[in-house]
C-alpha positions in Angstrom: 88.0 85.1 70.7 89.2 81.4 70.6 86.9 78.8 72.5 87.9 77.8 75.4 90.0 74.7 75.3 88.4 71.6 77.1 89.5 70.1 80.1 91.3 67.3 79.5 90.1 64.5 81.7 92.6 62.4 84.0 92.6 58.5 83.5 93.8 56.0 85.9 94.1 52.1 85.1 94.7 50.3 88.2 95.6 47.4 87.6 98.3 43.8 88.9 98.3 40.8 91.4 95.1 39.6 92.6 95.5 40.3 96.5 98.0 43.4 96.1 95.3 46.0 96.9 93.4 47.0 94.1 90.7 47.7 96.7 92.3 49.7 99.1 93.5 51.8 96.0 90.1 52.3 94.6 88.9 53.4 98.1 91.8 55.8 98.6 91.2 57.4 94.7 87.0 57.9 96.0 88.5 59.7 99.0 90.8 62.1 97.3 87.6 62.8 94.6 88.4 60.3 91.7 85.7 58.7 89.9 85.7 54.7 90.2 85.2 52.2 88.5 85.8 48.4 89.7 86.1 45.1 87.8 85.7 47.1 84.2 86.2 44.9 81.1 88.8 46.4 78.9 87.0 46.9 75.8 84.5 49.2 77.8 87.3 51.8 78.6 87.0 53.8 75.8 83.3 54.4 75.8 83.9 55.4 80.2 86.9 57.9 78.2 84.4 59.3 76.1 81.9 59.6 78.6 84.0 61.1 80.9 85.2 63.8 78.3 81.7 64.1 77.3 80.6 65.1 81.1 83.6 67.9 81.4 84.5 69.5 84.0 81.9 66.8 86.2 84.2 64.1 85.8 87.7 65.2 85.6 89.3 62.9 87.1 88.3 58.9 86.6 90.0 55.4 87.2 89.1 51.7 86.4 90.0 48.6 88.4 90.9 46.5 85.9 91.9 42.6 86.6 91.8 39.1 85.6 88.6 38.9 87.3 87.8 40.2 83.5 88.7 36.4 82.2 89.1 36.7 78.4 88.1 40.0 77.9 91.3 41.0 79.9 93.3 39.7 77.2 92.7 42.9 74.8 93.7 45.3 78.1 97.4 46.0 76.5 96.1 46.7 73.3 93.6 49.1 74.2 95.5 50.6 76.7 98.0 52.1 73.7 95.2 52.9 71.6 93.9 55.2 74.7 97.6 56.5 75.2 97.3 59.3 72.0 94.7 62.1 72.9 94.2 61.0 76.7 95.7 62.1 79.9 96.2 58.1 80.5 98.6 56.3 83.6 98.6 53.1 84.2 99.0 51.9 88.0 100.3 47.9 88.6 100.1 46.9 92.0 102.3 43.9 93.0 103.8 42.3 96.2 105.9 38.9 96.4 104.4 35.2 96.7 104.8 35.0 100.0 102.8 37.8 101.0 100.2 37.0 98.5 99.8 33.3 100.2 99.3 35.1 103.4 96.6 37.3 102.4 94.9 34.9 100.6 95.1 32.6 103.4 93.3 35.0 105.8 90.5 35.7 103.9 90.0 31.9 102.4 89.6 32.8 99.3 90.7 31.0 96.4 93.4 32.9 93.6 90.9 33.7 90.5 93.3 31.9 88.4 94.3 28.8 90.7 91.6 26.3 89.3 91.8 22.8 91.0 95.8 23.6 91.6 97.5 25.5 93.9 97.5 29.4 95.2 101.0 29.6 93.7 99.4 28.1 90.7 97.4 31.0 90.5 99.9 33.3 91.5 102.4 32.2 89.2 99.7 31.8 86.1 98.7 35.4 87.0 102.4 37.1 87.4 102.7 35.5 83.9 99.6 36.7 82.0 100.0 40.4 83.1 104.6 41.0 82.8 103.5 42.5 79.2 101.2 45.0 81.4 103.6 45.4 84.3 106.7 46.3 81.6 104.4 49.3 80.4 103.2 50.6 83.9 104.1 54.1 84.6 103.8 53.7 87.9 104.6 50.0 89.5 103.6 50.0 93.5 105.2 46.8 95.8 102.1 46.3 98.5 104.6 43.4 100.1 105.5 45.3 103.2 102.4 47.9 103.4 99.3 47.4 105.5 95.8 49.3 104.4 97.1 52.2 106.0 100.2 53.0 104.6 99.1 51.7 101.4 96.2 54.3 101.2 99.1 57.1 102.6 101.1 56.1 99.3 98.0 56.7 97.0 97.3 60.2 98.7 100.9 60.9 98.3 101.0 59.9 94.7 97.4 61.0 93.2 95.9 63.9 95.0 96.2 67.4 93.9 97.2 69.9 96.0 93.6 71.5 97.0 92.7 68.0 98.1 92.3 68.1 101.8 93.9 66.0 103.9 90.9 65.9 106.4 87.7 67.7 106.3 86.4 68.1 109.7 82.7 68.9 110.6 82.9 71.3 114.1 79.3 70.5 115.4 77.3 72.3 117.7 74.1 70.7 119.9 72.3 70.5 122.6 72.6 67.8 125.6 68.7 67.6 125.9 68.2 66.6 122.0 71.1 63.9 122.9 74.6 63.3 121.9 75.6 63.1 118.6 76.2 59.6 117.5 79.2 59.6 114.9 81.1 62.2 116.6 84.9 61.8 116.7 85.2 63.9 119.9 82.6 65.6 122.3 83.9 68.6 124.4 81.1 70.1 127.0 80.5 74.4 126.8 77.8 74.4 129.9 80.7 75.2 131.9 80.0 78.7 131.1 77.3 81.1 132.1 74.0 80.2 129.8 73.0 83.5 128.2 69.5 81.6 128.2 69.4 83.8 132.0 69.8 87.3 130.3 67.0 88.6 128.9 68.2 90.5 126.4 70.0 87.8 125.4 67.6 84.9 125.3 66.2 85.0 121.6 69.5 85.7 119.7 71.7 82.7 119.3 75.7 82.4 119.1 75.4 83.0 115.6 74.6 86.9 116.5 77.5 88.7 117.8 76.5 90.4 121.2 75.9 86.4 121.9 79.4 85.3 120.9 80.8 88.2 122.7 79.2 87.2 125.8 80.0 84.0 125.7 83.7 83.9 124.8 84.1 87.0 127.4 83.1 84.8 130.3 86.0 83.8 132.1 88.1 80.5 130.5 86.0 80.7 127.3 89.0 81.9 125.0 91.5 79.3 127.1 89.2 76.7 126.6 89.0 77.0 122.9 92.4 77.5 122.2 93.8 74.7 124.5 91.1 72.5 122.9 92.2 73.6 119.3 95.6 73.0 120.4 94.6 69.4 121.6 93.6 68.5 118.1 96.2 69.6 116.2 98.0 66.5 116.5 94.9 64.6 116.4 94.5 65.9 112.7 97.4 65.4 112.6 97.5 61.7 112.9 94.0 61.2 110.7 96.2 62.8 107.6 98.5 60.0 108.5 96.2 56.8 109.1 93.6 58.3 106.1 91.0 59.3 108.2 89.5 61.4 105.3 86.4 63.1 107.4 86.3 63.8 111.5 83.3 65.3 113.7 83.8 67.4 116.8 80.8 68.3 118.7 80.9 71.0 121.3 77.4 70.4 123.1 75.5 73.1 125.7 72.0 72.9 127.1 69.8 73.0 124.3 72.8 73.4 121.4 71.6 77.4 120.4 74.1 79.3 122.5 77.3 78.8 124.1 78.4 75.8 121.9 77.0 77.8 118.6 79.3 80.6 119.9 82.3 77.7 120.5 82.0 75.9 117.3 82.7 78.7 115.3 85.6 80.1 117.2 87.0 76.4 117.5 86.4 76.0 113.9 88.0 78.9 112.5 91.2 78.4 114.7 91.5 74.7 113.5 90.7 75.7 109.9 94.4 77.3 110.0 96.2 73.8 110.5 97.7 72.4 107.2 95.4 69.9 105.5 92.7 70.6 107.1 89.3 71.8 105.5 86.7 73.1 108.1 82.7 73.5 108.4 80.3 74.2 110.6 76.9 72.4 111.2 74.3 74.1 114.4 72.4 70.8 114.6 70.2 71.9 117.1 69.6 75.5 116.1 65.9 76.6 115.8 64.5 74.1 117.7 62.3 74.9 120.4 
């Protein structure tokens, strides 16, 4: 039998104007599961190739921010990047956007253009649209930021880059308890002590929703099963929109008395209903399960 043929890894240079959002790119590419690299000198992209290759399936997917912030070593970036070309799954990314929205941005933050020296921001601009046209006329894929804000910016790198068992949100359905205190970080809070507490039936006291005469207790009480669906229902859109602004991860907490019943038994049957929208990866954390 033949070995197995090795993965070949996935490179991304992102690259163009200073102020067009390499950021924002680099934050979208950690989101959808890229490995990132920012400010990389050219001549080190070979050896990040090789390690990369070298790791397998760990790091299949990898991209460098690379920019005149690199000052002479940037110089070589063209060179190198046809050398990587011939035995590497290689694209090259240029983000640009016109003068006038580059002024502005620069402008807001008060920073000066890496390249403007003691002259102008369209100095800079200008000396920087120059130095990299050789790069831009290579790009596979050439991205105008001008009219995009984070947002939509970060919606265009999803789009473009992430594969299809990349969720679009991965939401966190907790249970808790009311006495141990609110979660924090929670995206949403919905209330379960609006049902019977099986706490009061004896037989019922040391299981948990997690054990099924539990759950069928609780979602048999009267508005459990409306509650849930109507509150799945809610969220759809909600999720919804998160694809939509890249809100990448989302909590909802469904809180009872002491977080080992009633909201245990919710949780899950909220979690498995929202689990069926599209883009949306589910689990399931009992925070306050097992505590006394």
């Amino acid at each position: 039998m033949a070995p197995d043929t090795p993965q070949q890894q996935e490179v991304l240079i992102v690259t163009g104007m200073s102020g067009a959002g390499r950021s924002t790119v680099a934050n979208a590419l950690e989101d959808l599961g890229w490995y990132v690299v920012d400010n990389l000198p050219p001549q080190m992209l070979r050896p990040l190739v090789d390690l990369a290759e070298h790791a397998g399936s760990t790091l299949p997917r990898i991209a460098a921010v690379v920019d005149v912030r690199g000052r002479d070593f940037f110089s070589d970036l063209q060179e190198i990047i046809q050398a990587l070309r011939s035995g590497t799954q290689l694209r090259v990314v240029f983000l640009e956007a016109t003068d006038q929205a580059l002024v502005r941005r620069f402008e807001q933050v008060r920073r000066p253009h890496p390249l403007q020296g003691n002259g102008t921001l369209l100095d800079g601009i200008g000396a920087e649209r120059s130095r990299l046209s050789p790069i831009r006329e290579s790009s596979d894929i050439i991205i105008d930021t001008s009219d995009l804000n984070i947002h939509q910016l970060a919606t265009t790198v999803q789009e473009r880059f992430s594969h299809a068992d990349t969720a679009g949100v991965q939401v966190t359905v907790m249970s808790f308890g009311f006495k141990y205190g609110a979660p924090t970080d929670a995206d949403g809070i919905a209330d379960a002590r609006f049902l019977p507490n099986p706490f009061w039936v004896p037989e019922l006291r040391a299981h948990s929703g997690l054990d099924s005469e539990v759950s069928e207790y609780v979602l048999g009480q009267t508005g459990a099963r409306d509650f849930v669906d109507a509150y799945a229902k809610a969220l759809e859109p909600v999720l919804a929109g998160y694809q939509r602004e890249n809100k990448r991860h989302a909590t909802i907490a469904i809180g009872c008395t002491g977080g080992k019943h009633r909201s245990v038994a919710i949780a899950r049957e909220l979690a498995e209903k929202i689990g069926t929208y599209p883009g949306v990866v589910v689990n399931v954390k009992h925070r306050d399960l097992g505590r006394e």
